[in-house]
C-alpha positions in Angstrom: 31.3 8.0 -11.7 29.3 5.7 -9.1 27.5 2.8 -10.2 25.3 2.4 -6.9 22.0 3.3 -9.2 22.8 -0.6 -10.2 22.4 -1.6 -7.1 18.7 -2.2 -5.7 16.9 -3.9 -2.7 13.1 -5.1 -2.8 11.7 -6.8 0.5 10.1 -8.9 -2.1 13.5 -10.1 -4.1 16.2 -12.5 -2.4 14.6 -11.4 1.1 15.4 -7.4 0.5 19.1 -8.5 0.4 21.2 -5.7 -2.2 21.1 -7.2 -5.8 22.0 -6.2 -9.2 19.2 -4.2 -10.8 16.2 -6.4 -9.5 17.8 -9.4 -10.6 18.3 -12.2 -8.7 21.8 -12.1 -8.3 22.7 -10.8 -4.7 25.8 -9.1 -4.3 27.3 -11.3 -1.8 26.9 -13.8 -4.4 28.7 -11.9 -6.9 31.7 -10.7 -4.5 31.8 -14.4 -3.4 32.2 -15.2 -7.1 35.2 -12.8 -7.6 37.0 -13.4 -3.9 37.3 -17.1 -5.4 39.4 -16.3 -8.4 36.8 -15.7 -10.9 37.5 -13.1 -13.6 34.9 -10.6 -14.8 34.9 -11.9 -18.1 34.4 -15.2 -16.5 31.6 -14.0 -14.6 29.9 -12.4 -17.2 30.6 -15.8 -18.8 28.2 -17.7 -16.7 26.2 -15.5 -16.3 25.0 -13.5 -19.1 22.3 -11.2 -18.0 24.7 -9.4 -15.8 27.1 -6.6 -17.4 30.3 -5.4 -16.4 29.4 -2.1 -14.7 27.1 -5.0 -12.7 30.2 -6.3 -11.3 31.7 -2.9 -10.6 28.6 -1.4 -8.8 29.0 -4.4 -6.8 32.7 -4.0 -5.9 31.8 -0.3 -4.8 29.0 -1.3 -3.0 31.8 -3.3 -1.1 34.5 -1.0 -0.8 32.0 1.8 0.6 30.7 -0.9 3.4 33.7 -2.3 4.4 34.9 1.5 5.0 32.3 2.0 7.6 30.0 4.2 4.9 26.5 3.4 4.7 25.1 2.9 1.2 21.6 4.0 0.7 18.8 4.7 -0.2 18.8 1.9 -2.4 16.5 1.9 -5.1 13.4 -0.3 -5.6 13.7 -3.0 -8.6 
C-alpha cells in the first residue's frame, strides 16, 4: 500500500520542496529527524500534527529516490 498521496509539493509552501500533506514539514526535515536517532513515536512526540503513515510516506519517498525512481506527480496541498 503506498503512502506517496501523503506526500505534496506547492511552489507556494517551503519553496515547492516535497512535504507532508501541505504542512510545513519538509521531508528532508523529517528523514533528518529519523537518520539522527529519533524514534517515530518520538517524532510524533514533538510534533503532533504529523501521523505515523506521515513518517512512512516520507521513508518511501526516500527509498524510491535513492533507488534512481522518480516520484511524481506530486499532489498540490
Amino acid at each position: 500500500m503506498s503512502r506517496l498521496d501523503r506526500i505534496t509539493a506547492d511552489a507556494s509552501i517551503c519553496h515547492g520542496k516535497p512535504v507532508v500533506r501541505g504542512l510545513r514539514y519538509p521531508i528532508q526535515m523529517l528523514l533528518e529527524l529519523m537518520a539522527s536517532g529519533m524514534s517515530v513515536e518520538e517524532v510524533l512526540e514533538d510534533y503532533p500534527d504529523l501521523e505515523r503513515d506521515d513518517l512512512l510516506a516520507a521513508l518511501e519517498f526516500a527509498a524510491l529516490t535513492a533507488g534512481g525512481q522518480a516520484v511524481g506527480p506530486l499532489g498540490a496541498a
